[in-house]
C-alpha positions, 0 to 999 in steps of 0.5 A: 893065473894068467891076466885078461889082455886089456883090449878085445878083439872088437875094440881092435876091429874098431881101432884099425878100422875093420869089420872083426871077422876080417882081423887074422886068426891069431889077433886075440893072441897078437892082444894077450902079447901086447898086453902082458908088453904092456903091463911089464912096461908100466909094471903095472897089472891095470885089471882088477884084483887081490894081491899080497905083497911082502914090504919092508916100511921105511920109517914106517910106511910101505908103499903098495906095488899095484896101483889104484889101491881100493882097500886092505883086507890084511895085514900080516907081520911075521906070519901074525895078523896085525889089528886094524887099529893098528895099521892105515891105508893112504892112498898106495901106501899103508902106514904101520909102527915099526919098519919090520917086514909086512905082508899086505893083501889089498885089492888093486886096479882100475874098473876099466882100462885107462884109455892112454893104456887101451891106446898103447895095447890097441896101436903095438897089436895093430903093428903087428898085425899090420906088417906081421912078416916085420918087413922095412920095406916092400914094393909090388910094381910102382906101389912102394911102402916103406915101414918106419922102425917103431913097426917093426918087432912086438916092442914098444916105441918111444912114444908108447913108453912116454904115455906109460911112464906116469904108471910106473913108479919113478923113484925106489928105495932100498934099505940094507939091513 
């Protein structure tokens, strides 16, 4: 199932300072692409959600991929249902008795879109609708404009990326069996 981008056409209006009507044909495309560069930056899907993930603790903790953590429905071991007695959510990590493989169904994301996140969607849709042709440089007569870099292309800048980082993991873990 494909996620809802994470700003609307209207917040974009707004955000580029224009009447929506007045935005091109293809602005709610132009969000759905920001929005999934976005989420795959931050690795992070930011709407609300189930999902189920399959973890291997590492002494005796798995940490959830999908962050806030609102609550564990299930969790599941080799197929079986394991009690709730026998398992506990802190915070984005759930904590179980052993180190064998879980899967954890548990619902994730924020009731509204961060507003660092909403600002990022918002300023890549708005370059691309800004200088959809990716032009460095135009001049009509003696009006001469010059785009910088970061304008240029659907990617990310680096100043978009430093206000993404704090929603992406920093340090993983992989055990070898």
């Amino acid at each position: 199932m494909a996620l809802p981008a994470l700003a609307t056409v209207d917040q974009l209006a707004a955000w580029m300072q224009r009447e929506a009507d007045e935005l091109p044909e293809g602005a709610a495309l132009v969000l759905d692409v920001a929005s999934t560069i976005v989420r795959r930056e931050a690795r992070q899907s930011f709407t609300r959600g189930t999902s189920s993930a399959t973890l291997y603790p590492r002494e005796g903790w798995a940490v959830l991929p999908q962050r806030p953590v609102i609550s564990v429905q299930e969790v599941r071991r080799g197929g079986q249902l394991v009690p709730a007695d026998r398992w506990q959510l802190v915070r984005d990590r759930v904590r179980v008795l052993d180190d064998q493989a879980v899967t954890v169904t548990y619902t994730h994301g924020y009731a509204s879109v961060p507003a660092d996140v909403l600002a990022v969607v918002l300023t890549l849709a708005g370059r691309v609708l800004t200088n959809p042709s990716d032009l460095r440089q135009e001049s009509v007569g003696s009006v001469n404009v010059t785009y910088s870099a970061e304008t240029i292309g659907a990617s990310l800048a680096p100043a978009d990326r430093n206000l993404l980082a704090r929603y992406r993991r920093r340090v993983a873990v992989v055990g070898l069996r």
